[in-house]
C-alpha positions as a Markdown table, in Angstrom:
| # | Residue | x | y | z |
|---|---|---|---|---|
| 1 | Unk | -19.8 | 11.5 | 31.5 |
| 2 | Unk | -20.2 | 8.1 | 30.3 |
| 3 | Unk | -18.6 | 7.0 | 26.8 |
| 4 | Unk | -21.3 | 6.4 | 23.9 |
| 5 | Unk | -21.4 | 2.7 | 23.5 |
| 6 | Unk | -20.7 | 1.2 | 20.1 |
| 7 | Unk | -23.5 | -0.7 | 18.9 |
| 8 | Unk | -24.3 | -2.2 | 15.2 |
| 9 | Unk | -25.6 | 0.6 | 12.8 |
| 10 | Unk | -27.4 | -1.8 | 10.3 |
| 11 | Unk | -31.0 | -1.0 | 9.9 |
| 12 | Unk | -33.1 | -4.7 | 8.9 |
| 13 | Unk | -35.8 | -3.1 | 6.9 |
| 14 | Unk | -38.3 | -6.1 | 6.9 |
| 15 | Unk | -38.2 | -5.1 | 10.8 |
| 16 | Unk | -37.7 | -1.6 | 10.9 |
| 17 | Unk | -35.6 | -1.7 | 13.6 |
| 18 | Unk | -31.9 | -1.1 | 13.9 |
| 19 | Unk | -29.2 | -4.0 | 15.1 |
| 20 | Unk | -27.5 | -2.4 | 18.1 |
| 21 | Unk | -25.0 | -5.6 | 17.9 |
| 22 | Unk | -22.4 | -5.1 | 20.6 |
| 23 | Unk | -20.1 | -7.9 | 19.4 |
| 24 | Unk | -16.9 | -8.5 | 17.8 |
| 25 | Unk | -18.0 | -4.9 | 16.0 |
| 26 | Unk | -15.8 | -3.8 | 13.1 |
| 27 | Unk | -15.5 | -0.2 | 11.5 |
| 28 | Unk | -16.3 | 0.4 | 8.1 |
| 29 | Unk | -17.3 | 3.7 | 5.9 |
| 30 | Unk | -21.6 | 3.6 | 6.6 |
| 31 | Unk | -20.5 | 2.8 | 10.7 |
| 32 | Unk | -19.6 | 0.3 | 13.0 |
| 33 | Unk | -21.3 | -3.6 | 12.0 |
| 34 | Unk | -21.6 | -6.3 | 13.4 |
| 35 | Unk | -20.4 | -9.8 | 11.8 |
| 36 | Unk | -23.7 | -10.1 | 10.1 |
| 37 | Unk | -24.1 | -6.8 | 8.8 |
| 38 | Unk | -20.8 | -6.0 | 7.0 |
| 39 | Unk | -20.9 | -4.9 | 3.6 |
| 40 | Unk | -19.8 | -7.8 | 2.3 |
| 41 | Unk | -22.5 | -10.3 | 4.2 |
| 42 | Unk | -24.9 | -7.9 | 2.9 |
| 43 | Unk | -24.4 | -8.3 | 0.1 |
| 44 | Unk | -23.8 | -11.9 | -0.2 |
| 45 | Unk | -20.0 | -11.8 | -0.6 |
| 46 | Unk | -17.4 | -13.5 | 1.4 |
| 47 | Unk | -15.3 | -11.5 | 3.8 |
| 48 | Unk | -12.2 | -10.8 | 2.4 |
| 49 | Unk | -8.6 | -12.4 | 3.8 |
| 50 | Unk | -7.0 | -10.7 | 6.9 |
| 51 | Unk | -4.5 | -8.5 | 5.6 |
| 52 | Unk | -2.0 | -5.5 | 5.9 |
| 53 | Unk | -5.2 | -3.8 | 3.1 |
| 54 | Unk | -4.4 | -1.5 | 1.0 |
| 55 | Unk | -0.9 | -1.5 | -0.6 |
| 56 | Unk | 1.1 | 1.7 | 0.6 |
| 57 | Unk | 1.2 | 3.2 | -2.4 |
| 58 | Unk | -1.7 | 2.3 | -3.5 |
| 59 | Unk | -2.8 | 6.2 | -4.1 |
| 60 | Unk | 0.1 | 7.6 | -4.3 |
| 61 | Unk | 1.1 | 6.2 | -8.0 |
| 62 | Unk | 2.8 | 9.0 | -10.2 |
| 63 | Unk | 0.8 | 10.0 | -12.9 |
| 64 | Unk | 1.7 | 12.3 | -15.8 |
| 65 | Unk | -0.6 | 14.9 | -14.7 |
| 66 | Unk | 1.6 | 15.3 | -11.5 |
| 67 | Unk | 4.2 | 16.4 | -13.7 |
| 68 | Unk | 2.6 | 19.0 | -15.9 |
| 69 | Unk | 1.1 | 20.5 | -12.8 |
| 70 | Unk | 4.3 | 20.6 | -11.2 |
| 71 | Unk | 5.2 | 22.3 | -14.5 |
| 72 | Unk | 2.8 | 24.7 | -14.2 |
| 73 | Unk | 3.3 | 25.6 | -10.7 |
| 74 | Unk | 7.0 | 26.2 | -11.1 |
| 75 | Unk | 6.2 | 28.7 | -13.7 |
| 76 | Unk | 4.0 | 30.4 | -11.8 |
| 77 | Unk | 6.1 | 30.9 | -8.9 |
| 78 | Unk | 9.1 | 32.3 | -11.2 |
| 79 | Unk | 6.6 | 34.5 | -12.7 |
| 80 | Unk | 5.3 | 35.6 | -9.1 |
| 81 | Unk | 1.7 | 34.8 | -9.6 |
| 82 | Unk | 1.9 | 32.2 | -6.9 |
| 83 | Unk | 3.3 | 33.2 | -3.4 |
| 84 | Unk | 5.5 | 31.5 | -1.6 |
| 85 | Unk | 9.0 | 31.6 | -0.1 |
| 86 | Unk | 12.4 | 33.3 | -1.7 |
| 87 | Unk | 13.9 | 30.5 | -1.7 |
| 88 | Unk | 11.6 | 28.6 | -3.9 |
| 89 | Unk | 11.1 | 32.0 | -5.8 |
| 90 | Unk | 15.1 | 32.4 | -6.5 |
| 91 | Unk | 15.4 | 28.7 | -7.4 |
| 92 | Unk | 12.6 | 29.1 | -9.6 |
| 93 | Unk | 14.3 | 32.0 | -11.3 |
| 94 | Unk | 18.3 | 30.7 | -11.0 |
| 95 | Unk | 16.8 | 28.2 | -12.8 |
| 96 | Unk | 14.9 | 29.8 | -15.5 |
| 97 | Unk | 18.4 | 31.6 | -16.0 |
| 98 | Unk | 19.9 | 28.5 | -16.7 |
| 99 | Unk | 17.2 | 27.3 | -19.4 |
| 100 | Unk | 17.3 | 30.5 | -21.3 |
């Protein structure tokens, strides 16, 4: 069986005709492109710098809603509304001991 060749997903309207590029193809979110056809040269935009891209914690920033949920969740496990292990269930309630 022969591999599916990667070709340029762009379609140029005013020709109504897709790319099919073979070169120096990149990957981005729509598909592979071509140098022409990247989201940015559509769009008139430079490319941006070569870079390591997103910072690592980039999504992973704590938020104050983390907290409350975690709140929530440890409640619900002491209560035993949420399943999940015995350990986690008689830390949950060793520690609602030492609260009280």
């Amino acid at each position: 069986m022969k591999a599916k060749e990667l070709r340029c997903g762009h379609f140029i309207g005013a020709e109504q005709r897709h790319c099919h590029s073979t070169r120096n193809l990149r990957e981005y979110l729509p598909g592979y492109r071509c140098p022409a056809h990247t989201p940015a040269a559509v769009a008139g935009r430079p490319e941006p710098p070569e870079g390591e891209g997103p910072l690592p914690g980039a999504w992973t920033t704590p938020t104050p809603d983390a907290a409350s949920w975690a709140a929530i969740d440890a409640r619900h496990i002491r209560s035993g509304k949420r399943r999940s292990n015995t350990t986690d269930y008689r830390a949950a309630k060793a520690a609602e001991r030492r609260t009280a």
